[in-house]
C-alpha positions as YAML, in Angstrom:
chain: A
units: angstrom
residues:
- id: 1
  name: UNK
  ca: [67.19, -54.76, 132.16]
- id: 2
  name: UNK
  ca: [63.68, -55.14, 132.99]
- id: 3
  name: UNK
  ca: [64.06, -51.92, 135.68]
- id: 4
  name: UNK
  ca: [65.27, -50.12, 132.36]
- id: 5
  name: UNK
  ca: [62.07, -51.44, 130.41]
- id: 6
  name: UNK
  ca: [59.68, -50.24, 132.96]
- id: 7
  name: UNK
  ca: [61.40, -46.93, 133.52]
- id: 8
  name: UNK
  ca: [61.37, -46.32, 129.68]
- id: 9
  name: UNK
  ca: [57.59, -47.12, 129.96]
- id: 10
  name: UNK
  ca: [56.97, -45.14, 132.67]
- id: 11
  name: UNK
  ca: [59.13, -42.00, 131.84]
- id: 12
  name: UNK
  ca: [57.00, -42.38, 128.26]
- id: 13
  name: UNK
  ca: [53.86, -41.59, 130.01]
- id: 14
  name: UNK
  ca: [54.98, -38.36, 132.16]
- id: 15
  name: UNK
  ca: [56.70, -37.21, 128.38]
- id: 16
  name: UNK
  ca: [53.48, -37.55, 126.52]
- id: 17
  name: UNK
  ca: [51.90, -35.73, 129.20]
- id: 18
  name: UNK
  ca: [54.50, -32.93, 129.30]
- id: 19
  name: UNK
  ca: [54.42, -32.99, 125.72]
- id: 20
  name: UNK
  ca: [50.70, -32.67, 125.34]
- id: 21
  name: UNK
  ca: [50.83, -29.57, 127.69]
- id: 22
  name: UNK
  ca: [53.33, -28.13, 125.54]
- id: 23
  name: UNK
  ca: [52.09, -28.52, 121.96]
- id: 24
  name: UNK
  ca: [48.38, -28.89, 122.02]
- id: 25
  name: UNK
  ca: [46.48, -25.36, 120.52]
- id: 26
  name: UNK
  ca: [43.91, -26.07, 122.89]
- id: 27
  name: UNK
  ca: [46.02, -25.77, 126.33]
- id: 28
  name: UNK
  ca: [46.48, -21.92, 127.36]
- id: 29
  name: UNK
  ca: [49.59, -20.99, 129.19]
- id: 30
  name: UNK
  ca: [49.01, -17.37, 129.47]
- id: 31
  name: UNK
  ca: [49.90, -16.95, 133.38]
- id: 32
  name: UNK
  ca: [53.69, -16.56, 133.42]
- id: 33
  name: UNK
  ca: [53.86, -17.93, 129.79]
- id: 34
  name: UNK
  ca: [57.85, -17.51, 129.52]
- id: 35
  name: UNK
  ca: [58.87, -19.53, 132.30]
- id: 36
  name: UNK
  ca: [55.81, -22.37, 132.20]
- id: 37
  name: UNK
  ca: [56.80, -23.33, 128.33]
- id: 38
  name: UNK
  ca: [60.84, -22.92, 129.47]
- id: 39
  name: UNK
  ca: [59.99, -25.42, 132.46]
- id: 40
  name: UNK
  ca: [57.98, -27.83, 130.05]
- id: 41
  name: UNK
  ca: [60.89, -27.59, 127.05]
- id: 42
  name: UNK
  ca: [63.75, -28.50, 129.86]
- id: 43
  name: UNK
  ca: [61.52, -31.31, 131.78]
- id: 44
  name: UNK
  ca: [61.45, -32.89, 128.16]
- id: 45
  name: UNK
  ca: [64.60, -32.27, 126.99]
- id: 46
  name: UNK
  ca: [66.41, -34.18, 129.88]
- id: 47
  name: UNK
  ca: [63.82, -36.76, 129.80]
- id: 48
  name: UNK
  ca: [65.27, -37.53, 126.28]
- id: 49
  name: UNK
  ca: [68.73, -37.63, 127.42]
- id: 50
  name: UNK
  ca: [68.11, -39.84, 130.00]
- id: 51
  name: UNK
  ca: [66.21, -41.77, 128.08]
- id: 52
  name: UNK
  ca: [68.75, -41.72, 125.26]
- id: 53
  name: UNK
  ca: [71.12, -43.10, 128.16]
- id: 54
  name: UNK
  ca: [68.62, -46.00, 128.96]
- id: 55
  name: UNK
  ca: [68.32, -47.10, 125.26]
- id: 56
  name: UNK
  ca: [72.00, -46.89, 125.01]
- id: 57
  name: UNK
  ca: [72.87, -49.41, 127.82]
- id: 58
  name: UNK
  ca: [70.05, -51.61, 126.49]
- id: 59
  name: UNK
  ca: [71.93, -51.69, 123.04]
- id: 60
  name: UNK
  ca: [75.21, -52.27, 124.22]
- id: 61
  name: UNK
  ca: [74.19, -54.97, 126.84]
- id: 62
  name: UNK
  ca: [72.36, -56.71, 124.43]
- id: 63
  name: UNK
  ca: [75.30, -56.08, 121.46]
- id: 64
  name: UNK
  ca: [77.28, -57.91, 124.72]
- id: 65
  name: UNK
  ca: [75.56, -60.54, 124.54]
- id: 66
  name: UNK
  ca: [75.45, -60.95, 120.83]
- id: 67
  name: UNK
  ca: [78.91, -60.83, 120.76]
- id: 68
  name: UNK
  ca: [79.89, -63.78, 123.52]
- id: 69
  name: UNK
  ca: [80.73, -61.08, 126.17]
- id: 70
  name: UNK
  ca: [83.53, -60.22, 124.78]
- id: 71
  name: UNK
  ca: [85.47, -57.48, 126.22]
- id: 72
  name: UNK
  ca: [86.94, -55.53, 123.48]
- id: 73
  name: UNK
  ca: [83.19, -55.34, 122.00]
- id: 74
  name: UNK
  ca: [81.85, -54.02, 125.26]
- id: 75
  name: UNK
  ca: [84.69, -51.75, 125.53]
- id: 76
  name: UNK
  ca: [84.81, -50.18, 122.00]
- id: 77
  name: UNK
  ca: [80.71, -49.81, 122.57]
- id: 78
  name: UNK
  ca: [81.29, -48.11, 125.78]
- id: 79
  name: UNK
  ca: [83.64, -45.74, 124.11]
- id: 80
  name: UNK
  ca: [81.92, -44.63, 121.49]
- id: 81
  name: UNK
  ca: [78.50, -43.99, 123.53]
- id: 82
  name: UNK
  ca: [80.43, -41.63, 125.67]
- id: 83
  name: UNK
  ca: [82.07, -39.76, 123.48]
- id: 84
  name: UNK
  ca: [78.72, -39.14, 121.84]
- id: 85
  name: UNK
  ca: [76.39, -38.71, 124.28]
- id: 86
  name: UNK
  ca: [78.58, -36.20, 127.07]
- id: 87
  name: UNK
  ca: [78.95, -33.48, 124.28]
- id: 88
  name: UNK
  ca: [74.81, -34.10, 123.33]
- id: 89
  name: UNK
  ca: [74.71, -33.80, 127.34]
- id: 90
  name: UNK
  ca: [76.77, -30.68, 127.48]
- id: 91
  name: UNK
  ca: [74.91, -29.50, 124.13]
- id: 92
  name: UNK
  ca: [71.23, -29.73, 126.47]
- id: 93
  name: UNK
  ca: [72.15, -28.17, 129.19]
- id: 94
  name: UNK
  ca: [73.54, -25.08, 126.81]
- id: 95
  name: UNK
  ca: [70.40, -25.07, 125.28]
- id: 96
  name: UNK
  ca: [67.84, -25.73, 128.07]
- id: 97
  name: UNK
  ca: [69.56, -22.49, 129.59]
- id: 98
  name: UNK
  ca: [69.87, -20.00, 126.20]
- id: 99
  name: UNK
  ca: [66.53, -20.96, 124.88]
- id: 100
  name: UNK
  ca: [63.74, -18.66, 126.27]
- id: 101
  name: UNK
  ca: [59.92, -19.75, 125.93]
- id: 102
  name: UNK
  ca: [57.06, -17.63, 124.62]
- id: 103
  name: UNK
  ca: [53.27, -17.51, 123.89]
- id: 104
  name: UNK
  ca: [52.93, -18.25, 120.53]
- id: 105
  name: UNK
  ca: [48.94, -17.05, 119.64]
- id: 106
  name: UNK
  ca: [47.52, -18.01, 116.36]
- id: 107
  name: UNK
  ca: [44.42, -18.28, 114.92]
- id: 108
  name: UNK
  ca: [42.65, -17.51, 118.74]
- id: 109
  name: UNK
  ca: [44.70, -20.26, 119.96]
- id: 110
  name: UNK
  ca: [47.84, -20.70, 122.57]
- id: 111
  name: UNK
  ca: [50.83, -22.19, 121.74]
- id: 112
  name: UNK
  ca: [54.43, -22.18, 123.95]
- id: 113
  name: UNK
  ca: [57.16, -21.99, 121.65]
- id: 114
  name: UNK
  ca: [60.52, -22.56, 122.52]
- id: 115
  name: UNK
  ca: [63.32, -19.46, 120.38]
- id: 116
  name: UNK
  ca: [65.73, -21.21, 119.25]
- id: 117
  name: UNK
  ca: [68.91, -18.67, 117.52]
- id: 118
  name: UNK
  ca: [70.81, -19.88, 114.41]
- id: 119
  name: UNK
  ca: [73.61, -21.10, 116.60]
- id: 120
  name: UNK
  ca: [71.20, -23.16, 119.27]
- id: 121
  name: UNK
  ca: [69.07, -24.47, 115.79]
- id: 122
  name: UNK
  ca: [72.86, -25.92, 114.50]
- id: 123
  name: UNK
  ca: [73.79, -27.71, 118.22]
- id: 124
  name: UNK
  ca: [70.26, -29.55, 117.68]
- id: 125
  name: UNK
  ca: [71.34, -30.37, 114.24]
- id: 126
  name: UNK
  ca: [74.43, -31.63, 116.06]
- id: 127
  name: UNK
  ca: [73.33, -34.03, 118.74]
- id: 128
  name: UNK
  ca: [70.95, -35.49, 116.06]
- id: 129
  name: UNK
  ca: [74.25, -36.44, 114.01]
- id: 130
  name: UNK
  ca: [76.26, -37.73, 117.08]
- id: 131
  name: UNK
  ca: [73.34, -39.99, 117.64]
- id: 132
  name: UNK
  ca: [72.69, -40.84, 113.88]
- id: 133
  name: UNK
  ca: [76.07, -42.02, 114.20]
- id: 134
  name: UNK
  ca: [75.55, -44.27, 117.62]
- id: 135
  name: UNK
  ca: [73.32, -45.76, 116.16]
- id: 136
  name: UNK
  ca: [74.28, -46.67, 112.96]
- id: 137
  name: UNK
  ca: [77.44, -48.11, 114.59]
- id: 138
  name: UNK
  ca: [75.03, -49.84, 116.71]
- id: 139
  name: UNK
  ca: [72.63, -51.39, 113.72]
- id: 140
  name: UNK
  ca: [76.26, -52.38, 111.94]
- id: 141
  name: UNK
  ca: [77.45, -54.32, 114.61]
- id: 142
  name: UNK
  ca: [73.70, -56.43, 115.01]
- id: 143
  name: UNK
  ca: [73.31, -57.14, 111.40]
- id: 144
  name: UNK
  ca: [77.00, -58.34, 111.20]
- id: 145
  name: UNK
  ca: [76.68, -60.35, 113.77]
- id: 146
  name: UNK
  ca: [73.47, -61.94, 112.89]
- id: 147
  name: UNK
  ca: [74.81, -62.74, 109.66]
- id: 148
  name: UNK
  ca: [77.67, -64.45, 110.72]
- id: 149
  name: UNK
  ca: [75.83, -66.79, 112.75]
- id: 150
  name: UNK
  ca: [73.22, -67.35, 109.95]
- id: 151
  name: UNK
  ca: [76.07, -68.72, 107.70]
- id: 152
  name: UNK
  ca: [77.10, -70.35, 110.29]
- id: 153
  name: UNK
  ca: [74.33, -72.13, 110.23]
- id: 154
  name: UNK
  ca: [73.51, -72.60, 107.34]
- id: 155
  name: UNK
  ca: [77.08, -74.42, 106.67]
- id: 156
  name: UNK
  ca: [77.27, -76.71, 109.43]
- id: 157
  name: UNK
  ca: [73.21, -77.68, 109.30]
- id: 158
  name: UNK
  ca: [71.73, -76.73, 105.89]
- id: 159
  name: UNK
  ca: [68.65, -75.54, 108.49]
- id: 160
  name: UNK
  ca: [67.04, -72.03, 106.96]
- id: 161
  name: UNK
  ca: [66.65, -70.67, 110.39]
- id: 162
  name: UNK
  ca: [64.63, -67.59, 109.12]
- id: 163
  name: UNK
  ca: [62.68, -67.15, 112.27]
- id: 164
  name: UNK
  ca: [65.95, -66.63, 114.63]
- id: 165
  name: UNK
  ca: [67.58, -64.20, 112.50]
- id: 166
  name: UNK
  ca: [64.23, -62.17, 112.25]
- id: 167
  name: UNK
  ca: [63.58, -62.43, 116.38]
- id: 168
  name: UNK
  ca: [67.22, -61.22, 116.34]
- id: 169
  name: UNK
  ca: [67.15, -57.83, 113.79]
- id: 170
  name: UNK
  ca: [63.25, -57.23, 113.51]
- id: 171
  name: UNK
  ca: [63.37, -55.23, 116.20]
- id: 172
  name: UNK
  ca: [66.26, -53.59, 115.62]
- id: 173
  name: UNK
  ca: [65.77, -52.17, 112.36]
- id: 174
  name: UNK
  ca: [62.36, -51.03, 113.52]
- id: 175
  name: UNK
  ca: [64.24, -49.56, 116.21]
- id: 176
  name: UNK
  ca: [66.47, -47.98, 113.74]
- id: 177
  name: UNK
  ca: [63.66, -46.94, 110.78]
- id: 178
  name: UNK
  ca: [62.01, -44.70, 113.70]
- id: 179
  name: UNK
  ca: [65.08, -43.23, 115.10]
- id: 180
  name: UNK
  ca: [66.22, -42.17, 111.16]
- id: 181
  name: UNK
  ca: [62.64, -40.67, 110.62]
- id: 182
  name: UNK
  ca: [62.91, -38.45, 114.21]
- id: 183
  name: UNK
  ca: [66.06, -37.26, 113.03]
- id: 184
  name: UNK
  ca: [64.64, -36.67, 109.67]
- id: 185
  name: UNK
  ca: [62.28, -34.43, 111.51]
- id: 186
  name: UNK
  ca: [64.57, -32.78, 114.11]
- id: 187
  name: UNK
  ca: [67.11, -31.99, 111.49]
- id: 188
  name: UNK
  ca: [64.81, -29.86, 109.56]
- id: 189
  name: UNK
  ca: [65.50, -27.39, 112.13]
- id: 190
  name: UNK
  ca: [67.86, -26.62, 110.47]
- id: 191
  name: UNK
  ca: [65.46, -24.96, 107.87]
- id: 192
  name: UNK
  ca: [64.30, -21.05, 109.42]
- id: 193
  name: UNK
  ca: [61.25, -21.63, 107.11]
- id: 194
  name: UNK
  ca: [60.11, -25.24, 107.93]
- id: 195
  name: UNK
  ca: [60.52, -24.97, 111.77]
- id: 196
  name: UNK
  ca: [58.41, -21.59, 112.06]
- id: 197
  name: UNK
  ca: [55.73, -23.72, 110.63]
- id: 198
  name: UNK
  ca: [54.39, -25.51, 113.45]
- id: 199
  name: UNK
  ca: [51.81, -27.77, 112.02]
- id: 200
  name: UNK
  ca: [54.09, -29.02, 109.08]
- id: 201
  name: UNK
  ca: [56.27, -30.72, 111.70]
- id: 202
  name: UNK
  ca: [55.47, -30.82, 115.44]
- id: 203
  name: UNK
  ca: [52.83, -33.55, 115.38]
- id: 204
  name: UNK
  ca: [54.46, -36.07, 112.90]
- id: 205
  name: UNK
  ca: [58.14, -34.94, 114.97]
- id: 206
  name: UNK
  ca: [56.29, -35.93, 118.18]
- id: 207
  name: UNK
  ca: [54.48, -38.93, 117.28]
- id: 208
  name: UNK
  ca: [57.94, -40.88, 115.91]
- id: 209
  name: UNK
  ca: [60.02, -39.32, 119.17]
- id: 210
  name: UNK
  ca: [57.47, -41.04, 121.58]
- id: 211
  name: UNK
  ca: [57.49, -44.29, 119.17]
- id: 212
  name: UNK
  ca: [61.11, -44.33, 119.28]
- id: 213
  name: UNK
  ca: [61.82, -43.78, 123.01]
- id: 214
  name: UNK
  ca: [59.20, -45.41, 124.63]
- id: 215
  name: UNK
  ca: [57.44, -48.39, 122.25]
- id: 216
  name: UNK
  ca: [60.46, -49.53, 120.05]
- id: 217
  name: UNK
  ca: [63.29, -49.25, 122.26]
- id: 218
  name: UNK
  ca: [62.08, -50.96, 124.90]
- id: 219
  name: UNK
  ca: [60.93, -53.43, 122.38]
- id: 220
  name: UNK
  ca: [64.99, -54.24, 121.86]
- id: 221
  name: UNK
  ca: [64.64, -56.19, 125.65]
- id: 222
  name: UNK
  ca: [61.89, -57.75, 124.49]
- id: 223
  name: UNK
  ca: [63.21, -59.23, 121.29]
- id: 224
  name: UNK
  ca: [65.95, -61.05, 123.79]
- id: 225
  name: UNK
  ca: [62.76, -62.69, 125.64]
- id: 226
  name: UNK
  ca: [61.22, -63.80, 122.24]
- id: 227
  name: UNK
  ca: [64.59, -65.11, 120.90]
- id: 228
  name: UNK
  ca: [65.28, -67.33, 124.02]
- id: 229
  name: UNK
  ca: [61.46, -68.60, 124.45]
- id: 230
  name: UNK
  ca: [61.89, -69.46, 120.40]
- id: 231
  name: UNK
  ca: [65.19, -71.92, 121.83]
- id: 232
  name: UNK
  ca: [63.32, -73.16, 124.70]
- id: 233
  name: UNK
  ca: [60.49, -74.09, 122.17]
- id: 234
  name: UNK
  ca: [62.53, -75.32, 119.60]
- id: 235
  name: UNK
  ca: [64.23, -77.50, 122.42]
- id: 236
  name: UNK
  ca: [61.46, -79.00, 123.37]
- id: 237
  name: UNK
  ca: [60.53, -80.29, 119.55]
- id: 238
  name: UNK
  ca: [63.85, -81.94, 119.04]
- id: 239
  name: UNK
  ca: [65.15, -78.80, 116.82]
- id: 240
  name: UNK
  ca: [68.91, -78.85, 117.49]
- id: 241
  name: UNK
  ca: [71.32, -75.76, 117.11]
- id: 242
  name: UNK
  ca: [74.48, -76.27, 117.34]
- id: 243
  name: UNK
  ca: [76.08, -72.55, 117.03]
- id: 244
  name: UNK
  ca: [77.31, -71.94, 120.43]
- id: 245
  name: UNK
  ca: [76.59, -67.50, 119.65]
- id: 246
  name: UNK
  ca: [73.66, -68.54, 119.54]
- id: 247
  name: UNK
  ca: [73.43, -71.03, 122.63]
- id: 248
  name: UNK
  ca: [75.43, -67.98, 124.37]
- id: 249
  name: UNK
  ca: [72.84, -65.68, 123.95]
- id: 250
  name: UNK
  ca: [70.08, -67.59, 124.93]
- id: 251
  name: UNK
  ca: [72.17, -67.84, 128.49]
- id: 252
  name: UNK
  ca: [73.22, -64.60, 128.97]
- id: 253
  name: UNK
  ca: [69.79, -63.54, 128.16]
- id: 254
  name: UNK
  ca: [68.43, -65.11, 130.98]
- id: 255
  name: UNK
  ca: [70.70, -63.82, 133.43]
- id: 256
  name: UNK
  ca: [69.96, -60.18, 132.19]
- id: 257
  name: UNK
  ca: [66.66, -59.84, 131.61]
...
């Protein structure tokens, strides 16, 4: 898990790069315009899938864990990220090859912009669905799980352990709350008149993608460091917890990440 933190990191810095080149007003493109911004659109389109990929396995290994390692979990997981994510695959690679780039000049300025048809504009739409419903299947199964253990808790110790259950789904749902406003963003594609207006939506659409991707989903491995250095400190001040989930998770952590 920590190889897929650092690639996430580092795969966030040759995006925002890529990204830069192909947004900013203030880069030209204007030798072989076409086939520069068509380059730039694919290099960052498969970036996201990948790192799409990467995010998944983090979720579902750490879900795993969550979950005592249990098999039907991991399995059920496994079954619904792949029937998701190879159609969004096989929707990218359609569009990376039917969507033509151009020089886009206003105001003085260049711009690449990627031409997107009504059908290509509804496969976006699409994948952003499929993954709306990843990870809302993911978020489910976290919050459940997390509640469980807090009554758990809460019945066999009377402890209020607040600060678990918020190392456990803080990061999480601020995982979640900035993949729902991406999509919010993406799926206005769907709109001919809001996505031919560039400065209504590229820059806030860009800023939550690289949030997403590369700051709060890497975040989720780090949330399974916090929770097991909160144990280890609680440990050492005599705090007892007796729910073996949570004893489980604090093992497997440590042997994943």
């Amino acid at each position: 898990m920590t190889a897929m933190y650092l690639g996430a990191r580092y795969l966030g810095i040759s995006y925002s790069v890529i990204n830069t080149l192909l947004y900013l007003p203030a880069i030209s493109v204007t030798d072989v315009v076409s086939t520069t911004c068509h380059i730039m659109y694919v290099a960052l389109a498969w970036m996201g899938v990948v790192v799409g990929a990467v995010l998944g396995a983090i979720i579902i290994i750490r879900l795993h864990a969550m979950y005592w390692q249990s098999t039907k979990v991991l399995t059920f997981l496994i079954a619904i990220f792949l029937a998701i994510n190879v159609p969004n695959g096989w929707i990218t690679a359609r569009i990376t090859m039917h969507s033509p780039g151009e020089e886009l000049i206003l105001s003085g300025t260049h711009h690449c912009n990627i031409v997107f048809d009504s059908y290509d504009r509804l496969l976006v739409a699409v994948t952003w669905v499929l993954t709306t419903v990843w990870e809302t299947i993911a978020l489910c199964f976290a919050v459940w799980i997390a509640m469980k253990h807090f009554r758990e808790l809460q019945q066999s110790t009377g402890w209020v352990i607040g600060d678990c259950f918020t190392v456990l789904i803080k990061t999480h749902v601020l995982y979640f709350a900035s993949f729902v406003a991406t999509s919010s963003f993406h799926l206005s594609y769907l709109s001919p008149t809001i996505s031919t207006s560039i400065g209504s939506q590229i820059y806030p659409c860009q800023i939550f993608s690289l949030v997403h991707m590369f700051v709060l989903g890497p975040r989720l491995i780090l949330g399974v460091r916090e929770h097991y250095a909160k144990l280890v400190e609680d440990s050492d001040m005599g705090t007892t917890m007796t729910s073996p989930a949570f004893q489980e998770l604090a093992q497997v952590s440590t042997c994943s990440v």
